[in-house]
C-alpha positions as CSV (number, residue, x, y, z in Angstrom):
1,X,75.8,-7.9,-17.3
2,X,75.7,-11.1,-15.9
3,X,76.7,-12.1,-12.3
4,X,79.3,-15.4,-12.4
5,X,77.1,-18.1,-10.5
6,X,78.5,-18.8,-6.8
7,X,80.5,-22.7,-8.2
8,X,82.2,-24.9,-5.8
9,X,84.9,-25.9,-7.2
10,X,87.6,-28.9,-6.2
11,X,91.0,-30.5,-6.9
12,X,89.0,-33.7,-6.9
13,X,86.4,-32.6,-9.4
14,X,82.6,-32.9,-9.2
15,X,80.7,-34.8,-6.9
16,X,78.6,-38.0,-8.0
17,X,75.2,-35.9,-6.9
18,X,72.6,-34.2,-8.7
19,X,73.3,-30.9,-9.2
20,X,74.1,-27.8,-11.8
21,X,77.5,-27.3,-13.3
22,X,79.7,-24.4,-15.3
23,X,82.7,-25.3,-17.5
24,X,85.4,-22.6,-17.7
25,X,88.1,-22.0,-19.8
26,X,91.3,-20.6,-17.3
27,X,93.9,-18.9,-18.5
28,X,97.3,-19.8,-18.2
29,X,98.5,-16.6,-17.6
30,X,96.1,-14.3,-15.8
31,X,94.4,-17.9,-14.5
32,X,91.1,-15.6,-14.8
33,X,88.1,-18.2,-15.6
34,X,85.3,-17.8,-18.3
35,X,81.7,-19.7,-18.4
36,X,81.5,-21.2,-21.7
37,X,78.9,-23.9,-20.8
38,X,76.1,-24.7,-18.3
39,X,74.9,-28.0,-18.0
40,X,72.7,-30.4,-14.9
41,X,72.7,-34.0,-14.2
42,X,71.7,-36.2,-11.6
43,X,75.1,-37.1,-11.3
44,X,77.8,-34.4,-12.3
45,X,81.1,-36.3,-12.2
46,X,79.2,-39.0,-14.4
47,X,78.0,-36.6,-17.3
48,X,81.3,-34.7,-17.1
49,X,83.9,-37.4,-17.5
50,X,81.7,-38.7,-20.6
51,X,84.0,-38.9,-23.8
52,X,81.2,-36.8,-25.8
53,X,80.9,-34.6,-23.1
54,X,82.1,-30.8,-24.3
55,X,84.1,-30.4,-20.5
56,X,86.1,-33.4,-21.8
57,X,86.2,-32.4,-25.6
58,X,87.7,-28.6,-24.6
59,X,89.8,-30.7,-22.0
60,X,91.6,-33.2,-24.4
61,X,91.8,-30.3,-27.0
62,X,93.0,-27.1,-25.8
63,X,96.6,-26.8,-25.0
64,X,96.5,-23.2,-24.1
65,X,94.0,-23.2,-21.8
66,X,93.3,-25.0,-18.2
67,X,89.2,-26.5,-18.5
68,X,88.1,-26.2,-15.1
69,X,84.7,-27.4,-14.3
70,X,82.5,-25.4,-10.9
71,X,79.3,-26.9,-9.5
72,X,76.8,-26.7,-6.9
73,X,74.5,-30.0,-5.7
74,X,70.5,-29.2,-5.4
75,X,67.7,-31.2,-6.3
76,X,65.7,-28.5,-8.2
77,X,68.7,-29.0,-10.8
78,X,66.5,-28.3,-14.1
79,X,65.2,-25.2,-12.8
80,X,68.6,-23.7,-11.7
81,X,70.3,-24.3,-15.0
82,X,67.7,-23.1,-17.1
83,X,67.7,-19.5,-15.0
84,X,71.7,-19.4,-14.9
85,X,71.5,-20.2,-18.8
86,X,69.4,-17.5,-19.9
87,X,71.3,-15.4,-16.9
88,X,74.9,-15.5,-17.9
89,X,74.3,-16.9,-22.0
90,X,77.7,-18.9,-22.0
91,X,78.8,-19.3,-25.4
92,X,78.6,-23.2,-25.6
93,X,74.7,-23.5,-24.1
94,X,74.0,-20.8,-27.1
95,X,76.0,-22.6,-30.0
96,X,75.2,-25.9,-28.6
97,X,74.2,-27.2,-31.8
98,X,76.6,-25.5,-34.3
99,X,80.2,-26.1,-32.6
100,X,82.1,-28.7,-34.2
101,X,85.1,-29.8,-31.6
């Protein structure tokens, strides 16, 4: 089983670094998070406030859920996602291309 990747994560949301990032989905109730996508950038808070992005497409669409979004900065970003990717398989990185929103 995978290990949950060590994310930062904060009130004021991602830094405007380069960097790899996890989106969760959060409970309500048990507020117990779950990696559904990994993604990198050279500047996190840019990709994830994009209006195609799927942080913000699970954000403005599920009700029952908080969207949370964890991140760590590095510049060996490409290398790091691809390891946690095939690490942790999060639902969204593996259905990338079939998941209508």
């Amino acid at each position: 089983m995978a290990k949950d990747p060590d994310f930062m994560f904060s009130d004021f949301g991602p830094p405007e670094t380069s960097g790899v990032y996890g989106v969760y989905i959060s409970s309500k109730k048990t507020d117990r998070k779950k990696l559904v996508y990994i993604g990198s950038s050279k500047n996190i808070k840019k990709r994830v406030l994009k209006p195609s992005h799927i942080y913000r497409r699970l954000f403005d669409r599920v009700k029952m859920f908080y969207v949370v979004v964890g991140y760590f900065e590095t510049i060996d970003y490409k290398i790091h996602e691809e390891f946690l990717i095939k690490e942790n398989k999060p639902f969204f990185n593996i259905r990338h291309n079939c998941v209508v929103l």
